[in-house]
PyMOL Python script that loads the backbone (N, CA, C, O; Angstrom):
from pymol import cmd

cmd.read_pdbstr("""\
ATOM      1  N   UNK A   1      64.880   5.182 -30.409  1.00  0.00           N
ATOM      2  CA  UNK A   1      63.896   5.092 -29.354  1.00  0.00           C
ATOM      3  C   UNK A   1      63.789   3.623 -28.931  1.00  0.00           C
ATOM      4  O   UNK A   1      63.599   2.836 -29.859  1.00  0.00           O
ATOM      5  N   UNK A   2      63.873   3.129 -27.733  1.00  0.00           N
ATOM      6  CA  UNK A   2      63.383   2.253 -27.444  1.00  0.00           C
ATOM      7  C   UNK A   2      62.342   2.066 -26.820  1.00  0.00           C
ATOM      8  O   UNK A   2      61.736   2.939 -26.198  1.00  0.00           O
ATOM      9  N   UNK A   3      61.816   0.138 -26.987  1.00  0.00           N
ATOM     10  CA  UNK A   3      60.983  -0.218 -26.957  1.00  0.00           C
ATOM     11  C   UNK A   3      59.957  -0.098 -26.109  1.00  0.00           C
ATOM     12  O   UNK A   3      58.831  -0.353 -26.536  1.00  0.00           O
ATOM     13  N   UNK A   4      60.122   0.273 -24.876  1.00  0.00           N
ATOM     14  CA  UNK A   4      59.536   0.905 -23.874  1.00  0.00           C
ATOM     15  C   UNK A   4      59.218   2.664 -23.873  1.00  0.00           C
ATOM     16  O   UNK A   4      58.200   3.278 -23.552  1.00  0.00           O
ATOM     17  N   UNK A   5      60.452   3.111 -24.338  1.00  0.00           N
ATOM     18  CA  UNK A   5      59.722   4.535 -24.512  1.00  0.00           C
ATOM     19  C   UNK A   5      58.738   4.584 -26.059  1.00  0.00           C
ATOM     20  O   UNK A   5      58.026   5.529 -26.399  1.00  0.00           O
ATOM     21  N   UNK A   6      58.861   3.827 -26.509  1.00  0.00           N
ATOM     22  CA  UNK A   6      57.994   3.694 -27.544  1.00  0.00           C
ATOM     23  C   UNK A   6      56.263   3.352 -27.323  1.00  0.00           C
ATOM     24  O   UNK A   6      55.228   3.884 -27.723  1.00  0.00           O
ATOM     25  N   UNK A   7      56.561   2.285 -26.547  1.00  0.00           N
ATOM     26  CA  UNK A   7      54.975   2.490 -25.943  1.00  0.00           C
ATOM     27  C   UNK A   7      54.610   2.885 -24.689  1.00  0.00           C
ATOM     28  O   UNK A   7      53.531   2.516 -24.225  1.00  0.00           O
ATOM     29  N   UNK A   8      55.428   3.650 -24.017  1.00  0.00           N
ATOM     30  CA  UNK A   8      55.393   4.857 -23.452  1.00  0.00           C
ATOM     31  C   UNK A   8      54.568   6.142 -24.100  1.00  0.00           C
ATOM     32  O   UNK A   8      53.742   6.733 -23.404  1.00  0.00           O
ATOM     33  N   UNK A   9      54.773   6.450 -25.146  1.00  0.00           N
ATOM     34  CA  UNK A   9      55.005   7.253 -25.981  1.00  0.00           C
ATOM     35  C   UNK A   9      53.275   6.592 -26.739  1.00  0.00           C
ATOM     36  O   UNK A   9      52.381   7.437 -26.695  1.00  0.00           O
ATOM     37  N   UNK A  10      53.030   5.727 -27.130  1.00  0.00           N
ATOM     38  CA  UNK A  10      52.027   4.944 -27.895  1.00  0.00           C
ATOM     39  C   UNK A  10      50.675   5.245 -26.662  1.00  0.00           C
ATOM     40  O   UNK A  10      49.503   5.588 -26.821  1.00  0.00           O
ATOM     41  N   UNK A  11      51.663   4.862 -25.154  1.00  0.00           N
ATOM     42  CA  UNK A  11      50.233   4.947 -24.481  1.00  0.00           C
ATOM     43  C   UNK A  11      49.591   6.336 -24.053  1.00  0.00           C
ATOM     44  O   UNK A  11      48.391   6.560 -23.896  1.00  0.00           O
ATOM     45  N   UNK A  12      50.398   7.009 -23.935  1.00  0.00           N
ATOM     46  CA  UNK A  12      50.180   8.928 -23.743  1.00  0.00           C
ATOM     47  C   UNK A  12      48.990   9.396 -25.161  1.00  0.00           C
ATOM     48  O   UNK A  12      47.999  10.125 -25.199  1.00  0.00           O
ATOM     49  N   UNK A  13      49.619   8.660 -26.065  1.00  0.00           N
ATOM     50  CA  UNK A  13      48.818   8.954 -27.322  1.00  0.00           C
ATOM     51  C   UNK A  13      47.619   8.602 -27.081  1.00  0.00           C
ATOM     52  O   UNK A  13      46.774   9.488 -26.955  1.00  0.00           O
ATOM     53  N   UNK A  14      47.326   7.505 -26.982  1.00  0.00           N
ATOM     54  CA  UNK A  14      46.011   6.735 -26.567  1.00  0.00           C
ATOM     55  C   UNK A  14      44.995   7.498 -25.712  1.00  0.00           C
ATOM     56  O   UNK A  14      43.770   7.613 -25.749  1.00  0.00           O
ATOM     57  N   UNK A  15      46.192   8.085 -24.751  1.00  0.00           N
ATOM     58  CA  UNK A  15      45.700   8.904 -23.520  1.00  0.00           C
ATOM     59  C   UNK A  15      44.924   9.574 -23.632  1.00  0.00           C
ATOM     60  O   UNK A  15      43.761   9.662 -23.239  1.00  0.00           O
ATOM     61  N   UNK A  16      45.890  10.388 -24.502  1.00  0.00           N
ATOM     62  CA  UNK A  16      45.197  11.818 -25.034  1.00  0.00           C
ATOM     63  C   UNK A  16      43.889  12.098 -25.556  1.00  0.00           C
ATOM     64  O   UNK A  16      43.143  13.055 -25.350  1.00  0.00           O
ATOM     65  N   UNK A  17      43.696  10.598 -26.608  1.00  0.00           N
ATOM     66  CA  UNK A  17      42.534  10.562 -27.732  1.00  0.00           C
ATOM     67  C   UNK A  17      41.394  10.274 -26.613  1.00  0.00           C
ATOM     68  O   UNK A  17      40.389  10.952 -26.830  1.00  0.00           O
ATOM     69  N   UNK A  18      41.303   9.492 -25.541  1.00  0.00           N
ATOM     70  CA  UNK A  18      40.601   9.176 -25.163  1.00  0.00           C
ATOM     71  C   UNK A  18      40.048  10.246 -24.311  1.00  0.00           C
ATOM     72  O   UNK A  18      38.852  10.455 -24.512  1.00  0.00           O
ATOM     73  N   UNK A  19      40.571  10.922 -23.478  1.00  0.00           N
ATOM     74  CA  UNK A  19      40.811  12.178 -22.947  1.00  0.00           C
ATOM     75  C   UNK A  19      40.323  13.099 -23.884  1.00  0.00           C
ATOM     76  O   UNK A  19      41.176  13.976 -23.748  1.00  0.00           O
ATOM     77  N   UNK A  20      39.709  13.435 -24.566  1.00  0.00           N
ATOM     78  CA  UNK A  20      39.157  14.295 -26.014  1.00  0.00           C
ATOM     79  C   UNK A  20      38.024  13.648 -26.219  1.00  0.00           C
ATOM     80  O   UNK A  20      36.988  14.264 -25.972  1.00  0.00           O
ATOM     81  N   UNK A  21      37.933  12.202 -26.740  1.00  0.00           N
ATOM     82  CA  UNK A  21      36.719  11.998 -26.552  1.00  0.00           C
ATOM     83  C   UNK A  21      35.782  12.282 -25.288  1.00  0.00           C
ATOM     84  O   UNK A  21      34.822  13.039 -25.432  1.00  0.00           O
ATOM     85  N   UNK A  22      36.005  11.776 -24.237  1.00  0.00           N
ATOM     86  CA  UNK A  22      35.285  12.151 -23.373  1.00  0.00           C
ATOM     87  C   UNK A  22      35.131  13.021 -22.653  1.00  0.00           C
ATOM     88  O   UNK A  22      34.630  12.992 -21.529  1.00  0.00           O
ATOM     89  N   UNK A  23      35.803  14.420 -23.582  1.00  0.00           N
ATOM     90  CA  UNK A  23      35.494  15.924 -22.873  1.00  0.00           C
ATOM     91  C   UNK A  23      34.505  16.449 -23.723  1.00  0.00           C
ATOM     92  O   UNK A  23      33.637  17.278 -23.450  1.00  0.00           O
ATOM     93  N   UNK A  24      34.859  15.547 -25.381  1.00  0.00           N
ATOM     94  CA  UNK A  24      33.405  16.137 -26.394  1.00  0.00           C
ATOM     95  C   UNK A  24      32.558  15.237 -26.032  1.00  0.00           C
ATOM     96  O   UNK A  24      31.512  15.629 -26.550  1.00  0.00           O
ATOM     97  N   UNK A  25      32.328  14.266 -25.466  1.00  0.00           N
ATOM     98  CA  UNK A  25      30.533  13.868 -25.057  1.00  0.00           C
ATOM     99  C   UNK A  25      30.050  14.847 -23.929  1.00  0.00           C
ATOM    100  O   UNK A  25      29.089  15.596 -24.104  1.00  0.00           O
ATOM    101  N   UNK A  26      31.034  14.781 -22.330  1.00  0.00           N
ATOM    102  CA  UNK A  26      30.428  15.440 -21.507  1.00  0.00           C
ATOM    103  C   UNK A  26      30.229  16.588 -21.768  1.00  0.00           C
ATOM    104  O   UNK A  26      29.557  17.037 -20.839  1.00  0.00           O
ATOM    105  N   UNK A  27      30.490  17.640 -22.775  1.00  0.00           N
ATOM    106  CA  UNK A  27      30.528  19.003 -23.447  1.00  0.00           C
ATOM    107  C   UNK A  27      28.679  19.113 -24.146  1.00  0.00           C
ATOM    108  O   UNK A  27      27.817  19.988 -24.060  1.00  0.00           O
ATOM    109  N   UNK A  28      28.732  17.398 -24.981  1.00  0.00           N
ATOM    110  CA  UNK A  28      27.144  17.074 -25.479  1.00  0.00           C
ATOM    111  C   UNK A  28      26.370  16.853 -24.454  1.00  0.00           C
ATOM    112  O   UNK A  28      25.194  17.187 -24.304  1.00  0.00           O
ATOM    113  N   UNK A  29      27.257  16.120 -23.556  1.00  0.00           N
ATOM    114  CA  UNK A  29      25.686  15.801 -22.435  1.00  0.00           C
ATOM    115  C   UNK A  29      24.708  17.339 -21.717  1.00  0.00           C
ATOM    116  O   UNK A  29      23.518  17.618 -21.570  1.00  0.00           O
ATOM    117  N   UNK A  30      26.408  18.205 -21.348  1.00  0.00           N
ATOM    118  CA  UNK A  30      25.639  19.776 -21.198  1.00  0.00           C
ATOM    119  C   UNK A  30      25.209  20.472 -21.723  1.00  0.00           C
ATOM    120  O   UNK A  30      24.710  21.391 -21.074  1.00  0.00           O
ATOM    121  N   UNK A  31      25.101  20.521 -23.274  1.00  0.00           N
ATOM    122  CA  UNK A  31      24.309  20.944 -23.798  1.00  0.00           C
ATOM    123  C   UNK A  31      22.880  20.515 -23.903  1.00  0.00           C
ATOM    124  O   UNK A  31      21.843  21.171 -23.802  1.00  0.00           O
ATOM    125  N   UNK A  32      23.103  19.172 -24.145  1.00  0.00           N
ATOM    126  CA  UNK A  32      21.614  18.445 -23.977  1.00  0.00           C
ATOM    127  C   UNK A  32      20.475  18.425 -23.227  1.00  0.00           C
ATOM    128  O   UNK A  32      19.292  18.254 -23.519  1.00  0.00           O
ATOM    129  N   UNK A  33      21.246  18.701 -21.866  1.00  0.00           N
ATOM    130  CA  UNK A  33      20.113  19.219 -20.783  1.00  0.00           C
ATOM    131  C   UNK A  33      19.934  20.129 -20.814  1.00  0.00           C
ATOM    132  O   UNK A  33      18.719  20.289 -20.934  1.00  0.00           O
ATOM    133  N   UNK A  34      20.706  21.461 -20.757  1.00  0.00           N
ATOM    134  CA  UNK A  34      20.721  22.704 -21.114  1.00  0.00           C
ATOM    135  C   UNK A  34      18.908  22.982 -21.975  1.00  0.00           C
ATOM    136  O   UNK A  34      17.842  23.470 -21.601  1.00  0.00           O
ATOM    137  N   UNK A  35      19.414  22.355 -23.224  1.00  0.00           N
ATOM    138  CA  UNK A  35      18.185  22.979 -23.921  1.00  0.00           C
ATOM    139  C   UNK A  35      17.302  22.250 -23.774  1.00  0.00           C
ATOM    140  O   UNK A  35      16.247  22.874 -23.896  1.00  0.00           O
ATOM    141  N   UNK A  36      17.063  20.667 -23.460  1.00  0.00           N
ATOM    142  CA  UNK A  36      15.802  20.122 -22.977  1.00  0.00           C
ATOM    143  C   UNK A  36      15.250  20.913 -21.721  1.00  0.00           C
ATOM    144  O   UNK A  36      14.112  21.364 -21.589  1.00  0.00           O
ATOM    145  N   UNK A  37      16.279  20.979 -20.850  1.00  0.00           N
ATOM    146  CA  UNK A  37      15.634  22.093 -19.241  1.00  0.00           C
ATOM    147  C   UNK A  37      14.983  23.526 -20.459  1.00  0.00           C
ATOM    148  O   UNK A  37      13.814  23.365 -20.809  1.00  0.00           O
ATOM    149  N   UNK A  38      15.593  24.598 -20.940  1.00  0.00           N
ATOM    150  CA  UNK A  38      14.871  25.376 -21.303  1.00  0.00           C
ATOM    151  C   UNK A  38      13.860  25.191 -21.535  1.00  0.00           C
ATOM    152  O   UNK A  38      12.903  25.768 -21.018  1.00  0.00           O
ATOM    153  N   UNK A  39      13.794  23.902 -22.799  1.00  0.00           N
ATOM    154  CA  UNK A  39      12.172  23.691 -23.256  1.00  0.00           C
ATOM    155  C   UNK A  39      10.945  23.191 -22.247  1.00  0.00           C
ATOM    156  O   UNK A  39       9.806  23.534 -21.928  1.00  0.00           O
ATOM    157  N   UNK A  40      11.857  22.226 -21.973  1.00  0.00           N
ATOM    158  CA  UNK A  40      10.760  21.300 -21.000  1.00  0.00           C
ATOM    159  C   UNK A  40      10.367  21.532 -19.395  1.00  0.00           C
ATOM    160  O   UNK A  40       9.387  21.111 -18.780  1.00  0.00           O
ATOM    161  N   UNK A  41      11.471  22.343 -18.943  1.00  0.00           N
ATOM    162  CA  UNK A  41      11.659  22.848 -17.623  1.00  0.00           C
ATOM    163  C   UNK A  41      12.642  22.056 -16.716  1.00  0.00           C
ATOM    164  O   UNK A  41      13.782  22.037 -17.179  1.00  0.00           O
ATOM    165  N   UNK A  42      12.562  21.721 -16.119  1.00  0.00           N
ATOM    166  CA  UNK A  42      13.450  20.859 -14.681  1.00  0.00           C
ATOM    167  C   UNK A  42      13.333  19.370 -15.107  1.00  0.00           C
ATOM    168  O   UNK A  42      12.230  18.840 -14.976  1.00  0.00           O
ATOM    169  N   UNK A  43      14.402  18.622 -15.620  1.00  0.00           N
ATOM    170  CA  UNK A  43      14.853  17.478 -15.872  1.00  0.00           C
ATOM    171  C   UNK A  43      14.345  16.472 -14.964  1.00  0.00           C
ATOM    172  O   UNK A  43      14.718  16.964 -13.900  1.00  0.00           O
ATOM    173  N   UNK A  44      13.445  14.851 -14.497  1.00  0.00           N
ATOM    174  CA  UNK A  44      13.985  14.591 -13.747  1.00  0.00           C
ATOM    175  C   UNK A  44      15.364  13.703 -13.695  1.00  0.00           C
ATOM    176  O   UNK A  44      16.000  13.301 -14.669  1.00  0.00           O
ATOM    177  N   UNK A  45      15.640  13.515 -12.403  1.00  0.00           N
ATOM    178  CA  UNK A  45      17.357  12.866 -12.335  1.00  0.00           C
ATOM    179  C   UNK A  45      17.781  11.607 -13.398  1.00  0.00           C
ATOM    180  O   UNK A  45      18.882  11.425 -13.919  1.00  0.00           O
ATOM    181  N   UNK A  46      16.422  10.719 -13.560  1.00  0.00           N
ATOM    182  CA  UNK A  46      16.677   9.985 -14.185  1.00  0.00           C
ATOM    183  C   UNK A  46      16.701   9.864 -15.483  1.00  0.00           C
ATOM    184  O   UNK A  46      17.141   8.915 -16.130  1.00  0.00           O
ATOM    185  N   UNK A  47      15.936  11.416 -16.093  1.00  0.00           N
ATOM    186  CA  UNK A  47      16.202  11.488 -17.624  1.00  0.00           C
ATOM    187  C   UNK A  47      17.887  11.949 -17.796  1.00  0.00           C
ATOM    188  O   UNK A  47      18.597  11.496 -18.694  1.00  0.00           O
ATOM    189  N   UNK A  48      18.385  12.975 -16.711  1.00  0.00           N
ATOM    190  CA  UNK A  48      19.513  13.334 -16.878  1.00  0.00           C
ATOM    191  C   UNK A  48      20.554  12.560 -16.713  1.00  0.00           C
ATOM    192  O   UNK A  48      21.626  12.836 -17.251  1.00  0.00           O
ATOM    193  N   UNK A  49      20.355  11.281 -15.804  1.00  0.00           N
ATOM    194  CA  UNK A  49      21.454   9.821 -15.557  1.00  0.00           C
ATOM    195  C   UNK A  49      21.244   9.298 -17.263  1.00  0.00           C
ATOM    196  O   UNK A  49      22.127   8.809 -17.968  1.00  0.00           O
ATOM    197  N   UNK A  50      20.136   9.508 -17.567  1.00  0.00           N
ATOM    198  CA  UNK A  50      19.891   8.410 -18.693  1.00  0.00           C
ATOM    199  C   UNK A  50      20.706   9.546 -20.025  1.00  0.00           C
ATOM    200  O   UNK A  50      21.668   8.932 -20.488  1.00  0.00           O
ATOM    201  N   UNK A  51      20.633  10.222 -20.347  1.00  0.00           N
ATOM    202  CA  UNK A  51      20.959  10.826 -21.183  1.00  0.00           C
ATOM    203  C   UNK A  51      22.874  11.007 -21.009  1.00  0.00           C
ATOM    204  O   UNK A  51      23.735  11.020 -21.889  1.00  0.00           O
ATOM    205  N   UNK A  52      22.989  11.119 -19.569  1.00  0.00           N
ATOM    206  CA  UNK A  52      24.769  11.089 -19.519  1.00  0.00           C
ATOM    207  C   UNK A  52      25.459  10.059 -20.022  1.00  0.00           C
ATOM    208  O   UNK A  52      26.487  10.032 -20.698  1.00  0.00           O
ATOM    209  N   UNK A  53      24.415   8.794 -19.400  1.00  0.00           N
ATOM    210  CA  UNK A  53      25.163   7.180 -20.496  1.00  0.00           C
ATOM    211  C   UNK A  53      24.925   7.222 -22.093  1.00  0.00           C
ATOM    212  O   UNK A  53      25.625   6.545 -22.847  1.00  0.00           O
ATOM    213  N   UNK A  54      23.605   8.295 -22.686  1.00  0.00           N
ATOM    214  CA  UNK A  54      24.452   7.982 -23.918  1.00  0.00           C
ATOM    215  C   UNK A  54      25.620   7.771 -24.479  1.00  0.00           C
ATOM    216  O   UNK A  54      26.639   7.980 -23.821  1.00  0.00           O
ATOM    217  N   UNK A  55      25.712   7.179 -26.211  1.00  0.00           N
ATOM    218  CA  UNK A  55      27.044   7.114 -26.386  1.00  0.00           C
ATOM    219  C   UNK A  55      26.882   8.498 -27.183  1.00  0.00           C
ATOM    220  O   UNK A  55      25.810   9.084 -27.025  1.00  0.00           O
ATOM    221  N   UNK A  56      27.877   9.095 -28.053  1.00  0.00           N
ATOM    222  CA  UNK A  56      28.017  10.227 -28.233  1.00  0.00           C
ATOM    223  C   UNK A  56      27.410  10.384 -29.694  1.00  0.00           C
ATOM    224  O   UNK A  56      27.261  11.561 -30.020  1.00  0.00           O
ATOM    225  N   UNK A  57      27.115   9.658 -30.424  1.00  0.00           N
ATOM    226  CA  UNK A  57      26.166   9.529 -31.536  1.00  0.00           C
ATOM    227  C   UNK A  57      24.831   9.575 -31.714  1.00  0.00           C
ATOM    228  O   UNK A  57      24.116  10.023 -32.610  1.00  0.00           O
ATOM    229  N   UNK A  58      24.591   8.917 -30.488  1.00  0.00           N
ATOM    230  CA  UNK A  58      22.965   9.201 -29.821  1.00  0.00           C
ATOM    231  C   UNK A  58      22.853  10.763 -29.697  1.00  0.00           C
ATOM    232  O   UNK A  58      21.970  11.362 -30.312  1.00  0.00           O
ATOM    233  N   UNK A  59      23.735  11.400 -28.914  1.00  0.00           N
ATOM    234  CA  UNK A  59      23.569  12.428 -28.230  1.00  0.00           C
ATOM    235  C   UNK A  59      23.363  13.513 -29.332  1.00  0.00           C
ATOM    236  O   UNK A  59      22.409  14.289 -29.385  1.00  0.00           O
ATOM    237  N   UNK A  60      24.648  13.427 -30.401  1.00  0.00           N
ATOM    238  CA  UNK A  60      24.106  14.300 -31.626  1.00  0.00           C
ATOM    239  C   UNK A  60      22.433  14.016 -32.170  1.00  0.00           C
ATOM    240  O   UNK A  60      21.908  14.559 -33.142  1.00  0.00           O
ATOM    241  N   UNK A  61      22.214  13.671 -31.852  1.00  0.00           N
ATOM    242  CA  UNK A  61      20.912  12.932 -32.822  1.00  0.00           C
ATOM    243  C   UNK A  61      20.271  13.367 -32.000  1.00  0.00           C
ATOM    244  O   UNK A  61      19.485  14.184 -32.479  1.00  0.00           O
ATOM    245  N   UNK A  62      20.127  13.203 -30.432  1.00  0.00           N
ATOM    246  CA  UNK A  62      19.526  14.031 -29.551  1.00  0.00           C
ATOM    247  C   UNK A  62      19.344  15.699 -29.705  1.00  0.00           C
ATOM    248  O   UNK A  62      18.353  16.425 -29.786  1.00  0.00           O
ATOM    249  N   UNK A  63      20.471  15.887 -29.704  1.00  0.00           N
ATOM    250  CA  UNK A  63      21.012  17.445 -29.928  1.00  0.00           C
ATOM    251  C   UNK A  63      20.207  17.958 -31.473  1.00  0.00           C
ATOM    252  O   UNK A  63      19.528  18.960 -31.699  1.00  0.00           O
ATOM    253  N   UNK A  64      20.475  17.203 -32.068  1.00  0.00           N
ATOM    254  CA  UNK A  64      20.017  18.026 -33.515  1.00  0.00           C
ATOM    255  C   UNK A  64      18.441  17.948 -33.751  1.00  0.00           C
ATOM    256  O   UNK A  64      17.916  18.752 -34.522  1.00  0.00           O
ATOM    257  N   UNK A  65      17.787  17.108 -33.176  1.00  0.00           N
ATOM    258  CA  UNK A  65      16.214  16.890 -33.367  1.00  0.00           C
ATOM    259  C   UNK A  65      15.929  17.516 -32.134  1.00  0.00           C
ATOM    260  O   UNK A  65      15.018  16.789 -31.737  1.00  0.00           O
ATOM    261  N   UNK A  66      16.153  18.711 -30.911  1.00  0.00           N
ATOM    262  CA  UNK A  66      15.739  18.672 -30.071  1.00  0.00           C
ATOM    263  C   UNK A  66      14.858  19.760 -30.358  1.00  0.00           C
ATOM    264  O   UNK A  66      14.608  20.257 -29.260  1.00  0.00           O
ATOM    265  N   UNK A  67      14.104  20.553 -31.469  1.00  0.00           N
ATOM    266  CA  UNK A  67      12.979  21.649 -31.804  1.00  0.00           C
ATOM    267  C   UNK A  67      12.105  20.450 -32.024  1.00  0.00           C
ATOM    268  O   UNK A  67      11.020  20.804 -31.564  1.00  0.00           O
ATOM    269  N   UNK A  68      11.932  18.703 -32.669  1.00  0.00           N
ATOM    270  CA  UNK A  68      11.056  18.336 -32.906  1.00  0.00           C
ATOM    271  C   UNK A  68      10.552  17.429 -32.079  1.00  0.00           C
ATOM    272  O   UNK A  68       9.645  16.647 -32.359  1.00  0.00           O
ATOM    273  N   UNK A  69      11.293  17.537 -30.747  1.00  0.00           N
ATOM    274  CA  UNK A  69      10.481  17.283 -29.762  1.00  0.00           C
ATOM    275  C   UNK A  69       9.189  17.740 -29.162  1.00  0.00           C
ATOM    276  O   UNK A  69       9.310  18.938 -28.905  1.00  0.00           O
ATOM    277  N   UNK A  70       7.946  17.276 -28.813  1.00  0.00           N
ATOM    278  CA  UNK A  70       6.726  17.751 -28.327  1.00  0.00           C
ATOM    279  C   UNK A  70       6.530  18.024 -26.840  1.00  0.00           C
ATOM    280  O   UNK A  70       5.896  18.974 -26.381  1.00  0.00           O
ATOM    281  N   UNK A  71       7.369  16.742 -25.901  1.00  0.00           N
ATOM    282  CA  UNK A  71       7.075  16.462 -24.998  1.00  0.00           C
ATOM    283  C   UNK A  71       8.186  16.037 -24.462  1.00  0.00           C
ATOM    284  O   UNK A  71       9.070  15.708 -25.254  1.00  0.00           O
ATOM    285  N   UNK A  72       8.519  15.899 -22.683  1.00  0.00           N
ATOM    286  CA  UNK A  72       9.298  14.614 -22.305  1.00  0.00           C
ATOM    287  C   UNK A  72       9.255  13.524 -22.399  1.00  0.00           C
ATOM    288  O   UNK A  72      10.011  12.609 -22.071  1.00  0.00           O
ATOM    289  N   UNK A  73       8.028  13.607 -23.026  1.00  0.00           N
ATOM    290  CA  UNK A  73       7.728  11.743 -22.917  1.00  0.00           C
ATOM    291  C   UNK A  73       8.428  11.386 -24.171  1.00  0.00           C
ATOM    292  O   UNK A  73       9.103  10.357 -24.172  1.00  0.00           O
ATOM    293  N   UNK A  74       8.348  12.133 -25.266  1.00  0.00           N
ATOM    294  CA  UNK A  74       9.258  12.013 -26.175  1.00  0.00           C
ATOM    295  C   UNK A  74      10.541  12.049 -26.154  1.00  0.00           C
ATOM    296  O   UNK A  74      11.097  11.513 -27.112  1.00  0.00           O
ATOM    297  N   UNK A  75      11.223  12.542 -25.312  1.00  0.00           N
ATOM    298  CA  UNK A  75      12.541  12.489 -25.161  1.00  0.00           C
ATOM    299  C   UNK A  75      13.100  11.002 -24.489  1.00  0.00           C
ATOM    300  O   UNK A  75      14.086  10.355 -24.841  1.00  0.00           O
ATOM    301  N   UNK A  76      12.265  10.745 -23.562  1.00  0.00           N
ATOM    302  CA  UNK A  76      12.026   9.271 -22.889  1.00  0.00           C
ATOM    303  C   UNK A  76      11.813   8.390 -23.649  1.00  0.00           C
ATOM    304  O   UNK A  76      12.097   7.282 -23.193  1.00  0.00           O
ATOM    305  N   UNK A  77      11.250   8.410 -25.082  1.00  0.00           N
ATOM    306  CA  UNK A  77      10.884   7.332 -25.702  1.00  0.00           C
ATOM    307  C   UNK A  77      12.452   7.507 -26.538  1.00  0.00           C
ATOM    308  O   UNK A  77      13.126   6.531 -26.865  1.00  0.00           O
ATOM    309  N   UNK A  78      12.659   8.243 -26.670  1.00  0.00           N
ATOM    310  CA  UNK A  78      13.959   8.518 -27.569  1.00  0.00           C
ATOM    311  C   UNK A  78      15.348   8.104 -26.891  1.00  0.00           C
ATOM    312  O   UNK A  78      16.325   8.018 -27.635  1.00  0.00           O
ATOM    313  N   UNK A  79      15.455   7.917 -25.910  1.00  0.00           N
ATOM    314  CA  UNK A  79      16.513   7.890 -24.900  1.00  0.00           C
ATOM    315  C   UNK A  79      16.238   6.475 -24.097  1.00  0.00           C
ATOM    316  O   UNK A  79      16.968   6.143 -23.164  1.00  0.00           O
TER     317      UNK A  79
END
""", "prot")
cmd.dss("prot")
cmd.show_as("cartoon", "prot")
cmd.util.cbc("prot")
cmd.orient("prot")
């Protein structure tokens, strides 16, 4: 193999991973609203802008505490 198809080959890889990551956050971000809208009702835009820039560690943490939420304002303080 040469050196060019090699990181040819190196950058597709890269591609890929990155391409995966950011189909499993935007996958978290829809869930996230999903069940905050159930609970809380109609999002506004800016909790839902704010919650899409999480990073994807936040978002679990979002996701998994979202029964011990009370309020939006709590989600706002959380986010």
């Amino acid at each position: 193999m040469t050196t060019a198809e090699r990181l040819i080959k190196e950058g597709m890889e890269k591609g890929k991973k990155e391409g995966k990551k950011e189909g499993k956050k935007e996958g978290k971000v829809v869930i996230a609203i999903k069940l905050l809208t159930k609970k809380f009702g109609i999002l506004p835009s800016e909790t839902k802008d704010r919650i899409k820039n999480l990073d994807i560690e936040t978002l679990d943490v979002l996701i998994d505490g979202i029964f011990e939420y009370n309020s939006l304002d709590d989600i706002e303080k959380f986010i």
